[in-house]
N, C-alpha and C positions, 0 to 999 in steps of 0.2 A: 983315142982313149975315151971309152963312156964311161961315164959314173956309175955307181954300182947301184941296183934297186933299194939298197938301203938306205943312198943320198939323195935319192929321188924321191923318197917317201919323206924324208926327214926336210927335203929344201920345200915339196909340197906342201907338207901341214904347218910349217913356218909363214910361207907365204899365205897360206889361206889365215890360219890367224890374223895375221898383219890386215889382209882385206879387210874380215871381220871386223876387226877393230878400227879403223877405219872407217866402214860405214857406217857402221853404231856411232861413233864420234859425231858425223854427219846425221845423225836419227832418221836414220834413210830403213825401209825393210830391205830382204834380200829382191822381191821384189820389181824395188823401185831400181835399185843397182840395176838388176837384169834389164827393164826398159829402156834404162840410159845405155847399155850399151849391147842392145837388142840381141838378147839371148832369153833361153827358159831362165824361168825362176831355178827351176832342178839344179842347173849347170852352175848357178851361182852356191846353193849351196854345195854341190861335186866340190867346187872349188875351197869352199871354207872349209870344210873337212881332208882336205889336203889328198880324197880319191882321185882328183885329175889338175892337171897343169895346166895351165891354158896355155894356147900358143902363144908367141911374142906378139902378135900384134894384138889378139886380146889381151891380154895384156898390158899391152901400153893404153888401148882403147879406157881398160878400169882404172889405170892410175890419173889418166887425164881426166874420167870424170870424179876422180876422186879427191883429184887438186894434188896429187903428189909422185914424184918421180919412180921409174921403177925402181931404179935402185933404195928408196925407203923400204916398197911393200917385201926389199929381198934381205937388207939388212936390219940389225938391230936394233 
């Protein structure tokens, strides 16, 4: 069972807010995020605007430099 491109868009731009917000919290740019966890700056914002997903383990890489669990940056 895959999810349907419209909960992929919808779980996307949820999580990329949550990044965002997040960094900003941190007064971090997108940036300095991307250095921490060596990728382009571009990708980090891909990711806030909820165009791409990052895989799980980047993933996990942003939430541990971000000080918080994946499951924050995916829930409410």
């Amino acid at each position: 069972m895959g999810e349907s491109t419209e909960e992929r868009q919808r779980l996307g731009k949820k999580l990329g807010l949550c990044i965002s917000e997040r960094r900003k919290f941190l007064n971090w740019t997108q940036n300095q995020l991307a250095e921490r966890i060596d990728v382009d700056t571009e990708t980090i914002s891909r990711f806030e605007r909820g165009a791409t997903v990052p895989s799980l383990i980047t993933l996990d890489r942003i939430a541990t430099v971000l000080k918080v669990g994946i499951a924050d940056l995916l829930t409410d």
